[in-house]
C-alpha positions in Angstrom: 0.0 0.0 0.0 1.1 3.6 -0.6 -0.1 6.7 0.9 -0.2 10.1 -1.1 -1.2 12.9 1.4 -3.0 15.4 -0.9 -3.7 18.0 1.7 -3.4 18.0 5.8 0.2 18.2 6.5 1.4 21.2 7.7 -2.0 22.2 8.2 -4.6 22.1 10.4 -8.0 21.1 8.8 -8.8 20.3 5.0 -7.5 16.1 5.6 -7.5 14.2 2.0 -5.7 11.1 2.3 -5.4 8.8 -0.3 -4.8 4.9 0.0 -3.5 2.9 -3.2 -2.5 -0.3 -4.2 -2.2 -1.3 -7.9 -5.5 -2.6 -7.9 -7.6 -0.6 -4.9 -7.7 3.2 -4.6 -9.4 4.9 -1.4 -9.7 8.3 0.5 -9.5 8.4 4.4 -11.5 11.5 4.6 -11.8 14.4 2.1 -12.5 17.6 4.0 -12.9 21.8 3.6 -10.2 23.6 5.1 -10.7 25.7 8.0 -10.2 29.2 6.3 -13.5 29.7 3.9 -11.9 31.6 1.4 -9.9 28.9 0.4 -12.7 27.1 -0.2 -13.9 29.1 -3.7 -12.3 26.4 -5.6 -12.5 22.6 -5.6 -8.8 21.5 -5.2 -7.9 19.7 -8.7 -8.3 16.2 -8.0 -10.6 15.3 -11.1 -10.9 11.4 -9.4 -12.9 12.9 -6.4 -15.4 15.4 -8.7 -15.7 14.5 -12.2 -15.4 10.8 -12.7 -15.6 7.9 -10.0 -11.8 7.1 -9.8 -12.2 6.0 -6.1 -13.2 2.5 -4.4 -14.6 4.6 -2.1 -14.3 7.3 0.8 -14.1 6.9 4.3 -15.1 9.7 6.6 -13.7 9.4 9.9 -16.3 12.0 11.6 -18.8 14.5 10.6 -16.9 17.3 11.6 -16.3 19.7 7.6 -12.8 19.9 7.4 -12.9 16.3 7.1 -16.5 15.1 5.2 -17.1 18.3 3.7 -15.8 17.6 0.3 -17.6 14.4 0.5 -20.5 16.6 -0.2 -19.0 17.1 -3.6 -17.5 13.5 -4.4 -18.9 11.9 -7.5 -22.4 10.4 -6.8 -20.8 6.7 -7.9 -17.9 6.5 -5.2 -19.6 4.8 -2.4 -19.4 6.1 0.9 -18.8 4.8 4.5 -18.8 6.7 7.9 -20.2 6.1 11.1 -23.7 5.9 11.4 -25.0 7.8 14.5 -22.4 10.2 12.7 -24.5 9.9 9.8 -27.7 10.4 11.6 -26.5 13.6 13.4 -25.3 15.2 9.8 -28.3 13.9 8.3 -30.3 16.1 11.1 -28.4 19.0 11.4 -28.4 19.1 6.9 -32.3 18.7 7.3 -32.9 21.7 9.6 -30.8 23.6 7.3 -32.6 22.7 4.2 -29.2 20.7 2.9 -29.1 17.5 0.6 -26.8 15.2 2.3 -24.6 12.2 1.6 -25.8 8.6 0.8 -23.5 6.0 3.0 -23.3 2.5 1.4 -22.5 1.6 4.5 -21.5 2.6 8.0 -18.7 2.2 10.1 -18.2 -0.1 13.6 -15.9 -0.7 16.0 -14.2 -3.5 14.7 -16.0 -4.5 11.8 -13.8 -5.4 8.8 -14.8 -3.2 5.5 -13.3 -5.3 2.2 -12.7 -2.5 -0.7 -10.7 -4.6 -3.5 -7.2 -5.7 -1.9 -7.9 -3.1 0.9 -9.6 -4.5 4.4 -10.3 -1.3 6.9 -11.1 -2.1 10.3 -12.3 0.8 12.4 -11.8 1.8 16.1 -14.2 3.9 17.5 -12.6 6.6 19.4 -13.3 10.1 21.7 -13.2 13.1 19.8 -15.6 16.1 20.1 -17.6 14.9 17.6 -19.6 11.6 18.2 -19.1 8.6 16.9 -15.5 9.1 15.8 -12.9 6.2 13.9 -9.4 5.8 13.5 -8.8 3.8 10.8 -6.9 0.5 10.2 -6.1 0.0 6.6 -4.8 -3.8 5.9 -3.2 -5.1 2.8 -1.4 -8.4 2.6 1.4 -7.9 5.1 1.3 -4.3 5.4 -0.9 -1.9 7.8 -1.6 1.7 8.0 -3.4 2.9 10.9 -4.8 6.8 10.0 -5.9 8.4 13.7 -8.2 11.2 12.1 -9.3 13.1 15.0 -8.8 11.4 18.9 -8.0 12.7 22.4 -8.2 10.8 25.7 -10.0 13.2 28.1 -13.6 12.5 26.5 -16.4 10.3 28.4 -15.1 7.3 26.6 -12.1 5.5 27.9 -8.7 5.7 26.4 -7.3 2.3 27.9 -10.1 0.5 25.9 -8.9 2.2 23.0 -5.5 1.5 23.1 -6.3 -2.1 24.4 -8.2 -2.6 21.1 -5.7 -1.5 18.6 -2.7 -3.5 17.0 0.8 -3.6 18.7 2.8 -3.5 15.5 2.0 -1.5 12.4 4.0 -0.4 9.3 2.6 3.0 9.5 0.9 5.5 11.6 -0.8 8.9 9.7 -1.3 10.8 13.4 -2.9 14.2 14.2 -0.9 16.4 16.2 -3.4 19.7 16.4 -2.6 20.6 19.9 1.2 20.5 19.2 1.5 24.2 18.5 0.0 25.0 22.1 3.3 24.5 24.1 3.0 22.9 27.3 -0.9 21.9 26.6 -2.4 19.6 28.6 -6.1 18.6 28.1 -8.3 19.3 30.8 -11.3 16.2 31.1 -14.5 16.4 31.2 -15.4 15.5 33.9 -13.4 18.1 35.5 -15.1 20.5 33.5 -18.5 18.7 34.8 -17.4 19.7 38.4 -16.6 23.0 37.5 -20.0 23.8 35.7 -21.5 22.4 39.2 -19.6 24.7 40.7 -20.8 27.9 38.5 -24.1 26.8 38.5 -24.3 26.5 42.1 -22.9 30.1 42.9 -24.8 31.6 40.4 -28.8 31.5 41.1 -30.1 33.4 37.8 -30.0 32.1 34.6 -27.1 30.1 32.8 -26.9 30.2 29.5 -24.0 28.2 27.8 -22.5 29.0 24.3 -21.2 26.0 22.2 -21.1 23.9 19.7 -24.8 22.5 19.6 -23.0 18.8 17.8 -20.4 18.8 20.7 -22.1 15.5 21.9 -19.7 15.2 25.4 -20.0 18.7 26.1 -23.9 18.8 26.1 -23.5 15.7 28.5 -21.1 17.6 30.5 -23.3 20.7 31.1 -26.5 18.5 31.2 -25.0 16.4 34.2 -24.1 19.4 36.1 -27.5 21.4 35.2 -29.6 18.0 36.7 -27.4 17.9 39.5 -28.2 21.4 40.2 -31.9 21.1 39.5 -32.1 23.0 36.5 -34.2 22.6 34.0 -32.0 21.4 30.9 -33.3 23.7 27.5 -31.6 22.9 23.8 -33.5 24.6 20.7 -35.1 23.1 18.4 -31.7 22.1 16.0 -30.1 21.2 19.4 -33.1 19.0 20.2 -32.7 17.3 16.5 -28.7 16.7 17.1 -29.1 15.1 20.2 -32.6 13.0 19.4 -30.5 11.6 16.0 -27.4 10.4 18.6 -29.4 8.1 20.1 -31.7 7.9 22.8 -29.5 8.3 26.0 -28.2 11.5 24.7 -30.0 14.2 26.7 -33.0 15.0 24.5 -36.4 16.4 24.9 -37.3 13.5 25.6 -35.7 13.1 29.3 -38.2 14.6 31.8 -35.9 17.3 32.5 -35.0 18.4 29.4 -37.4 20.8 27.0 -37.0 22.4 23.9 -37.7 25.6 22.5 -37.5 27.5 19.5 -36.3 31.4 18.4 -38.0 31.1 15.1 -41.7 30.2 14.3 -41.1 28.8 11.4 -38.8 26.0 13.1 -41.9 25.0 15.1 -42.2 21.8 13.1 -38.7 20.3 15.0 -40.3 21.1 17.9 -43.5 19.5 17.4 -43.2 16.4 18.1 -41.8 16.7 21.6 -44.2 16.3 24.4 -41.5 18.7 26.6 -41.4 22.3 24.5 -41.8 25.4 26.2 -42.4 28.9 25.2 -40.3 32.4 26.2 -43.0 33.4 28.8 -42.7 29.5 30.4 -38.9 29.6 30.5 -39.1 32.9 31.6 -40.3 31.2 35.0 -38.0 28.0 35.0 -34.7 27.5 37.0 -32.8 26.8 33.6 -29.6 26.1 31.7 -30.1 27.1 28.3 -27.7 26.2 25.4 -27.6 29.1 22.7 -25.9 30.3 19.7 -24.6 34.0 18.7 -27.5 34.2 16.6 -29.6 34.2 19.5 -28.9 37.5 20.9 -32.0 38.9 19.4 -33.9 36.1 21.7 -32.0 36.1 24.9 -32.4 40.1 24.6 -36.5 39.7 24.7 -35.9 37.4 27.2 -34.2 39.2 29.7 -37.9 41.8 29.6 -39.7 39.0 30.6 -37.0 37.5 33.6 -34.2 39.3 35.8 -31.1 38.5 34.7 -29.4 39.6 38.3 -27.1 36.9 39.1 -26.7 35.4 35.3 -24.1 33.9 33.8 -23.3 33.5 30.3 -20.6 30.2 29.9 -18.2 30.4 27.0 -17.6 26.7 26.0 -15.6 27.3 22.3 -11.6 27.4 21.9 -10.7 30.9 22.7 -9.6 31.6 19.5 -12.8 32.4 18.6 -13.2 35.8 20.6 -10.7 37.2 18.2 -13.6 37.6 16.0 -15.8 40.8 15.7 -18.9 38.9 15.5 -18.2 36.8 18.7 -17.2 40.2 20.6 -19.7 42.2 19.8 -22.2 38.6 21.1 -20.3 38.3 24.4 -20.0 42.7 25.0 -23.7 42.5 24.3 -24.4 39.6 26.9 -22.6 41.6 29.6 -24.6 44.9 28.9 -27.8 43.0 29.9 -25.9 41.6 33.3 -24.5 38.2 32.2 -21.3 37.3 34.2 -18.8 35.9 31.3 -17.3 32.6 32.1 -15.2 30.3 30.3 -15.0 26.6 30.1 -13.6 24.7 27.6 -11.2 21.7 26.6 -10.0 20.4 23.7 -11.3 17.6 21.6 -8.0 16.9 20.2 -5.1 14.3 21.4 -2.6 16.4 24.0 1.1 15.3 23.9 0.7 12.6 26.7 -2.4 10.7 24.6 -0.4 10.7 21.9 3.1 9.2 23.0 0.7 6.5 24.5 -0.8 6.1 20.9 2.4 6.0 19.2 4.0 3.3 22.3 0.7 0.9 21.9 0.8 0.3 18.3 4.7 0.7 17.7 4.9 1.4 14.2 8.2 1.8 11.4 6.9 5.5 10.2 4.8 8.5 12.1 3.5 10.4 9.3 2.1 13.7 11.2 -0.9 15.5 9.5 -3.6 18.1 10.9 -0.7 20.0 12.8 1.2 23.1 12.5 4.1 22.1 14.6 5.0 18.1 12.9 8.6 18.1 14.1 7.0 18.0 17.4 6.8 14.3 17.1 10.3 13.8 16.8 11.0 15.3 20.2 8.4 12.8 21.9 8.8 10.3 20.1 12.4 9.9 19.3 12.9 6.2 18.5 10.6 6.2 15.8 11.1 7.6 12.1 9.1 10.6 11.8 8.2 11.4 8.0 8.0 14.9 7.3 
């Protein structure tokens, strides 16, 4: 087997990772790159858009700089990714008014996928988006093990992962996205859990929490410590669809402590067929913790004529790097003008340097070939002993 990187080293974001053999050709993800602008264009790989040259594609998670491409992929390459992944893009692209993709098939933990000479085994694994694989890519004696997005400080246990995977490979394609944060180490979320307690224990007026609505852990996280503060839990009505389509013990509106709600009328239909949905002059009564987005400002500003706000809190759950941007400052000056206490908790949903050297000492392999990283000769310095392909 060979590998052809066609975009994701030195780079964070935009993975397309091509596996051939002289009879088998296959992608390990085919994603957008993080900076829109560079997305004007289709990168020129004619296989992918105009003609089926691919056995298929293989999308490690539903995050888009790694299955947004697939979008795009010639309706005749089948498809494979996880499928409570597939359920939650399949949601979120409804809500939107999106076509989505068409899996052949669907990806699980363990289960052997035979493309031509190719055999891909996946490994479920903790990322922030549910329902994540690395991928183990088998052909005669050889093996290739692609990590696409991990970390170890998720709700699912690392030493199952690592107990799972092979002890020897040929080659490991590994992320490294926290390597240009010197000195990072990736908080857990449970701590985070206790910490959210903690906030929403101190403050008694509303908590509202800003993230990503398809962070399935973190919506756990907050949910735990809202119940264990007896708040009621509220998500909106594309929330409510992300977290009914990851599978029924994700909180939902269907938990009797959990309701939904919406900002637009026209949404009502996602709502509808919750027996638990509540209105703004319902929740302006209610002991919540209410998940938002910034283009909710509009809403959480009527809201605060109807409730006080004394002794609010608005929780910043996004990397940081997002308050760089105008839009996000003007959403979080704007939430303190109308008495919110800012707070911020947050942890990565990518590998730190300790998950990683673990990785790379389980499966032991001949070549670490980094990808989705800024800083790849990182891996030579922890992980001396082993060929680092840069």
């Amino acid at each position: 087997m060979k590998i052809n990187i066609i975009r994701g080293k030195n780079q964070i974001g935009g993975n397309i990772i091509e596996i051939f053999t002289k009879q088998t050709k296959i992608l390990l993800d085919a994603g957008l790159e993080l900076d829109d602008e560079k997305n004007e264009q289709l990168p020129h790989i004619p296989e992918l858009f105009e003609y089926a040259g691919y056995d298929a594609i293989f999308a490690t998670h539903y995050h888009g700089d790694h299955l947004g491409l697939v979008y795009k992929a010639h309706k005749d390459i089948p498809i494979y990714m996880g499928e409570r992944s597939y359920n939650i893009i399949s949601a979120s692209d409804n809500y939107n008014g999106h076509d989505t993709i068409n899996p052949i098939g669907f990806l699980r933990h363990k289960e052997e996928i035979i493309v031509g000479d190719i055999t891909v085994i996946p490994f479920l694994c903790d990322h922030s988006a549910f329902d994540s694989y690395m991928l183990l890519c088998k052909s005669g004696e050889e093996s290739i093990l692609y990590t696409g997005d991990f970390r170890s400080n998720g709700r699912k246990p690392f030493g199952m992962l690592l107990s799972s995977l092979p002890k020897k490979i040929n080659k490991l394609i590994c992320e490294g996205t926290t390597f240009s944060r010197e000195g990072y180490f990736a908080e857990t979320e449970k701590s985070l859990e206790e910490k959210a307690f903690k906030i929403f224990s101190e403050n008694k007026g509303p908590v509202f929490i800003l993230q990503s609505s398809m962070n399935i852990d973190r919506i756990v996280t907050v949910y735990r410590a809202a119940k264990r503060t007896g708040r009621i839990f509220l998500e909106d009505a594309y929330m409510a669809g992300i977290t009914t389509a990851a599978g029924e013990h994700i909180p939902n509106p269907n938990f009797k402590d959990v309701y939904a709600f919406i900002t637009n009328p026209s949404k009502y239909e996602f709502v509808s067929k919750y027996k638990r949905k509540v209105g703004k002059d319902k929740i302006s009564k209610m002991h919540f913790v209410m998940c938002v987005r910034t283009t909710m400002l509009s809403y959480i500003k009527s809201l605060s004529e109807k409730m006080s706000f004394e002794n609010g809190v608005l929780v910043y759950s996004f990397w940081s790097g997002y308050k760089n941007s105008e839009s996000m400052k003007e959403f979080l000056s704007e939430c303190e003008a109308l008495g919110l206490k800012i707070k911020t908790l947050h942890t990565s949903g990518h590998a730190d340097e300790n998950a990683i050297r673990m990785l790379i000492e389980t499966v032991n392999p001949d070549v670490i070939i980094p990808v989705h990283t800024e800083n790849a000769e990182r891996f030579k310095k922890i992980a001396p002993e082993f060929f680092v392909e840069i």
